[in-house]
C-alpha positions in Angstrom: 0.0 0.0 0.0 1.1 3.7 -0.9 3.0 5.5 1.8 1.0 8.7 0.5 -1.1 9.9 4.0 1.8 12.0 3.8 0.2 13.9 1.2 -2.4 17.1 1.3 -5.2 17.0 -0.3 -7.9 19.7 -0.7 -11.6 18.5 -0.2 -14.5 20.5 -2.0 -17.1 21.9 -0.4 -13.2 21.0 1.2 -10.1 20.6 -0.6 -7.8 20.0 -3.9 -4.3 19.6 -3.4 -1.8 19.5 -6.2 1.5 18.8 -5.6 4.4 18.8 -7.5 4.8 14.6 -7.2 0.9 14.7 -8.3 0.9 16.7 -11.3 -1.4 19.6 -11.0 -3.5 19.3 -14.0 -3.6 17.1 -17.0 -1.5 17.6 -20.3 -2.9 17.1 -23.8 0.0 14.4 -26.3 2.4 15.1 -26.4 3.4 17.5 -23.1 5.8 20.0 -21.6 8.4 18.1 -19.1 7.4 21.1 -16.4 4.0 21.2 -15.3 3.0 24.4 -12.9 2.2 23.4 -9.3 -1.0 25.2 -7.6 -0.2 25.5 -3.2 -1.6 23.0 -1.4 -3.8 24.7 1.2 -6.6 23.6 3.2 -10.5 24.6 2.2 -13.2 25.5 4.5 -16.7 25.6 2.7 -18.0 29.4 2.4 -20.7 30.2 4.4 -23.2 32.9 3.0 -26.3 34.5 3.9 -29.0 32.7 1.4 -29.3 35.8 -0.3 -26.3 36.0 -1.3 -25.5 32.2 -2.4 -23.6 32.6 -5.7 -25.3 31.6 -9.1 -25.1 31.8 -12.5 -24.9 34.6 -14.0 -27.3 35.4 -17.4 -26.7 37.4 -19.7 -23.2 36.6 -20.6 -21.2 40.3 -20.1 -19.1 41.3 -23.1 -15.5 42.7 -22.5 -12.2 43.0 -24.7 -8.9 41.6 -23.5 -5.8 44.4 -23.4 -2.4 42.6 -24.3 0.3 44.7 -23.9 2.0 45.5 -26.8 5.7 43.6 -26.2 5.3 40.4 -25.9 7.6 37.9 -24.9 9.2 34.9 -27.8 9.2 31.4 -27.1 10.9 28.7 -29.4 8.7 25.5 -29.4 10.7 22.8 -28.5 10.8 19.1 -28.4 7.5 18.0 -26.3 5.8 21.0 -26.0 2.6 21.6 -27.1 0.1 24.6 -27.1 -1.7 23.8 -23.8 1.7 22.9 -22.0 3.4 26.6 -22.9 -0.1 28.4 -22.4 0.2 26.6 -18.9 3.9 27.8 -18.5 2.8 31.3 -19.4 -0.2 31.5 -17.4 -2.2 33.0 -21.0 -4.9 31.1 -22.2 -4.6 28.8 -25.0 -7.3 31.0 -27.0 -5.2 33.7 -26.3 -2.0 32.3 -27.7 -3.9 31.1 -31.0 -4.9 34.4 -31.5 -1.6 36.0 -31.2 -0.2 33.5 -33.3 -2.5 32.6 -35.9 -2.7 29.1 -35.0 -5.9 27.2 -36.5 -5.2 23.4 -35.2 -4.0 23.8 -31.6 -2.5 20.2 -31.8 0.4 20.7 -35.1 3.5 22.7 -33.8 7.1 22.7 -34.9 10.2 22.3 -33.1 12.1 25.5 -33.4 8.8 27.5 -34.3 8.5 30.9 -33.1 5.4 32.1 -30.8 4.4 35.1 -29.6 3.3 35.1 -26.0 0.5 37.9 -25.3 1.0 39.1 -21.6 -2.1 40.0 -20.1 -1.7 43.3 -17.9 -2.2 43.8 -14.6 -5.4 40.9 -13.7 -7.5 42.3 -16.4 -10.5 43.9 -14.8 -13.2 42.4 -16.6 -12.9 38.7 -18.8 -12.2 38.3 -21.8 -15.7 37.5 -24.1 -15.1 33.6 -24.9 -15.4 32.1 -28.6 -17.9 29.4 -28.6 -15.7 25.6 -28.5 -15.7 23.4 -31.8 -17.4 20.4 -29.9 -20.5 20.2 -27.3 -19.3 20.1 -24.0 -21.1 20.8 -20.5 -19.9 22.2 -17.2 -21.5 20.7 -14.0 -21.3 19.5 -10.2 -19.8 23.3 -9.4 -19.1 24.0 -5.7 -16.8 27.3 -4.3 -14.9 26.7 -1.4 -12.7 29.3 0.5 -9.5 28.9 2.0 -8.2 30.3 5.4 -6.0 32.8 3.6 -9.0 34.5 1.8 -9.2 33.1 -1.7 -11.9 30.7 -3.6 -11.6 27.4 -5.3 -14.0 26.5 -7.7 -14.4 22.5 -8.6 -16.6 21.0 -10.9 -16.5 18.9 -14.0 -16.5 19.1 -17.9 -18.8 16.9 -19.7 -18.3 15.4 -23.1 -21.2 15.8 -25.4 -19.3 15.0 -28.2 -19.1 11.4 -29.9 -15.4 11.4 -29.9 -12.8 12.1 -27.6 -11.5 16.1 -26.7 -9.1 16.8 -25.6 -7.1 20.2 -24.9 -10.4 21.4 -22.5 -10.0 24.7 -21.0 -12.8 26.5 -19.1 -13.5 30.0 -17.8 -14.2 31.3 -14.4 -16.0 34.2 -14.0 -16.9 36.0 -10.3 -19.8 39.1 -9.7 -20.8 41.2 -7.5 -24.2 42.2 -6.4 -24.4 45.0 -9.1 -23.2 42.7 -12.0 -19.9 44.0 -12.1 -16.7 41.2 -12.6 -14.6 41.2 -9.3 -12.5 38.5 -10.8 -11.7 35.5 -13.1 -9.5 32.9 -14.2 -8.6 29.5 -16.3 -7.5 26.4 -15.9 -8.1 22.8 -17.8 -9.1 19.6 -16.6 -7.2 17.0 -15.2 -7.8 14.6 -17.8 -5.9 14.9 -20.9 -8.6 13.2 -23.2 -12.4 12.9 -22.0 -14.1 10.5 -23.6 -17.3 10.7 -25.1 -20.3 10.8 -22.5 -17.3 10.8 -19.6 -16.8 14.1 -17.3 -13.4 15.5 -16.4 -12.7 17.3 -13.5 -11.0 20.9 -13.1 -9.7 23.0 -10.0 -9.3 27.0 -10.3 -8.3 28.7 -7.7 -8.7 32.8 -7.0 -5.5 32.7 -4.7 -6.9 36.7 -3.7 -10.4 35.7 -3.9 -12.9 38.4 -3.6 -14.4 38.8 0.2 -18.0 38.9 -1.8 -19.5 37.4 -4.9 -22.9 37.2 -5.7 -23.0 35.5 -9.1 -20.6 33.2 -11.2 -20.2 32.1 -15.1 -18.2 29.4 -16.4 -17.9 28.9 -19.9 -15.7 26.8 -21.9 -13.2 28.2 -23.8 -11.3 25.4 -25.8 -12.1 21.8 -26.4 -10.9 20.4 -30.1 -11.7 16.3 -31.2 -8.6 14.2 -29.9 -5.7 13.3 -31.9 -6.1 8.9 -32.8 -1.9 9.2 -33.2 -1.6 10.4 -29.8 0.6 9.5 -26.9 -2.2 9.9 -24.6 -3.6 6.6 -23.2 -7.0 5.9 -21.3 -6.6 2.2 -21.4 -5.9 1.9 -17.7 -8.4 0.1 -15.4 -8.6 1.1 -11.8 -9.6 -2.1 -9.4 -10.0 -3.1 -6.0 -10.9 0.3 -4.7 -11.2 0.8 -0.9 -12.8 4.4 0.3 -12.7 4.9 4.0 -13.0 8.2 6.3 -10.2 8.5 8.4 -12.2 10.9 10.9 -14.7 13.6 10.7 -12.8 15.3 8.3 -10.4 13.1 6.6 -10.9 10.3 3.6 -9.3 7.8 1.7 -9.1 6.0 -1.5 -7.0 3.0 -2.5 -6.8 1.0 -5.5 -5.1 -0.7 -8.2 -4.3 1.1 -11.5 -3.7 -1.7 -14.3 -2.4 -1.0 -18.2 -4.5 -2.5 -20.3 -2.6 -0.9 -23.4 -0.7 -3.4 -25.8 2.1 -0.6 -25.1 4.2 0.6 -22.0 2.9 3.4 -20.2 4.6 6.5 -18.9 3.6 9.3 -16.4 0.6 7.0 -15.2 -1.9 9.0 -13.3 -4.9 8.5 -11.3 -7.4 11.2 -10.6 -9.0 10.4 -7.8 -12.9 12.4 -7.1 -15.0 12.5 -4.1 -18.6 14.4 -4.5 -21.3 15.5 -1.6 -24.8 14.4 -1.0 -25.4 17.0 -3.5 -23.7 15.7 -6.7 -21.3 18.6 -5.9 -17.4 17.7 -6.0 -15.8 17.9 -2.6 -12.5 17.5 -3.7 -9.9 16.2 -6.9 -6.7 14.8 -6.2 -4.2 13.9 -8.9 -1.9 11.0 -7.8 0.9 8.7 -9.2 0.9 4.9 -8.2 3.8 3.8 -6.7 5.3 2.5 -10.3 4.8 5.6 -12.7 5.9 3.1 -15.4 3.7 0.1 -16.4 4.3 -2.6 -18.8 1.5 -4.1 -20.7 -1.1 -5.7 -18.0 1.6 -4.2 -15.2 -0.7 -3.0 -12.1 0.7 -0.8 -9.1 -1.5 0.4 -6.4 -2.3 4.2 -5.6 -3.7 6.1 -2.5 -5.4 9.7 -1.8 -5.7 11.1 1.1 -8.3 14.3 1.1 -8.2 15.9 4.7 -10.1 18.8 6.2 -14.1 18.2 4.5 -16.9 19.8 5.3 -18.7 17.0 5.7 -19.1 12.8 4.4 -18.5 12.1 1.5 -21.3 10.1 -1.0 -19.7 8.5 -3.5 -16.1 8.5 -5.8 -14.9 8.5 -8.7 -11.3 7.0 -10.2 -9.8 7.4 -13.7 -6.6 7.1 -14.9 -4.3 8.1 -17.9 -0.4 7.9 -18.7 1.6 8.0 -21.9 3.0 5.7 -24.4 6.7 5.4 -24.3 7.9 6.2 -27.3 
């Protein structure tokens, strides 16, 4: 069994906890050797008056992104991809299609030139998104606040397509009581690929969250048909599952993660998430089993710890991904 209780995790209407030996968020094929790292810190759920419980905000608000006008020049190289430099970059990956031109998010070349637009000073209002080329829904969307003043927001990202998408970005929008946008930010899902009719989750986190919000929007902003030559595997079968609390406040999962690829697997992950009474996700945690590597039919056992929730937890879900070794 995993010596991982060592491990923070962030539970929703608690926690999400990324750490650096859990990969933050997942990577389209193929990916960017350094992945940013979100701060592991504990949630407590937010507590409102019921007037002012956030909720979705209608009409969408329009607004026009300023870039400043010297931006900086990255030279693609070997293993990057879009989403893994719009992740190094903090820009979004509409953002850096824009500013480069870019129709098919998925074709780089090595030694190409790219033009990264630096957004100025936490734009005050978002950016109007562009509508994505495949049907996808957001859902299961809880806030939670963390001792130091800022808001996570966990949910999921449903595939409505018949295929598998990949590269799936969403929007996070935050209002106050007049309509106006206190904040927002982006972030993709864990998952690399979704596949059709499966969800994804996603973490965001408002690290100076506003002390009031009255109404939310999220809105997808990328989410392009997968790739069949890609390195990105979902051929991984997660067994034997154990979910336990630990305490009042504390929970665990344990499992097997299996390949059943015909090739070797690379940077195996499971994503491990835990959802309320509600439907609501408490909590994501990304975690490797204790052999990263698998052979074909190779199996190695995970474990996620999620401390500090709100409350029990109703049900879990597991799914896993790695790469092929090339």
């Amino acid at each position: 069994m995993v010596h991982g209780r060592r491990a923070l995790v962030l539970g929703g209407l608690g926690i999400l906890a990324l750490l650096a030996g859990c990969a933050p968020q997942a990577t389209p094929t193929p990916r960017a050797t350094d992945t940013p790292t979100l701060s592991p810190t504990p949630l407590a759920a937010i507590t409102r008056p019921a007037t002012a419980t956030p909720a979705p905000l209608t009409p969408l608000p329009t607004a026009t992104p300023t870039i400043t006008p010297t931006p900086v020049i990255y030279v693609v190289q070997k293993g990057d991809n879009l989403l893994s430099i719009a992740r190094r970059y903090g820009v979004t990956l509409q953002a850096l299609q824009e500013a480069n031109g870019i129709l098919d998010p998925r074709r780089l070349q090595i030694g190409q030139e790219l033009i990264i637009p630096v957004d100025e000073a936490a734009l005050a209002e978002p950016p109007t998104p562009t509508p994505t080329p495949v049907p996808v829904a957001i859902e299961h969307v809880a806030f939670l606040e963390t001792p130091a003043g800022g808001v996570w927001c966990l949910g999921e990202v449903r595939n409505l397509h018949s295929e598998p998408v990949e590269l799936v970005q969403v929007q996070v929008s935050l209002y106050d009581e007049r309509g106006s946008p206190v904040a927002y930010q982006s972030g993709f899902t864990f998952l690399d690929q979704i596949p059709p009719g499966a969800s994804g989750p996603f973490g965001i986190l408002f690290d100076q969250g506003p002390s009031r919000f009255t109404t939310y929007q999220i809105v997808p902003l990328s989410a392009v048909p997968a790739r069949e030559e890609g390195r990105t595997s979902l051929r991984l079968s997660a067994s034997d599952l154990v979910g336990e609390a630990l305490g009042p406040a504390a929970y665990a999962v344990r499992g097997l993660v299996q390949n059943e690829d015909t090739a070797s697997l690379e940077e195996v992950f499971a994503i491990v998430t835990l959802y309320d009474a509600e439907g609501k996700v408490m909590g994501v945690r990304k975690v490797a089993p204790e052999e990263a590597t698998l052979p074909p039919g190779g199996r190695s056992p995970f474990e996620a710890i999620f401390l500090g929730l709100p409350g029990p937890v109703s049900r879990y879900t597991v799914q896993a991904q790695g790469l092929r070794v090339e």
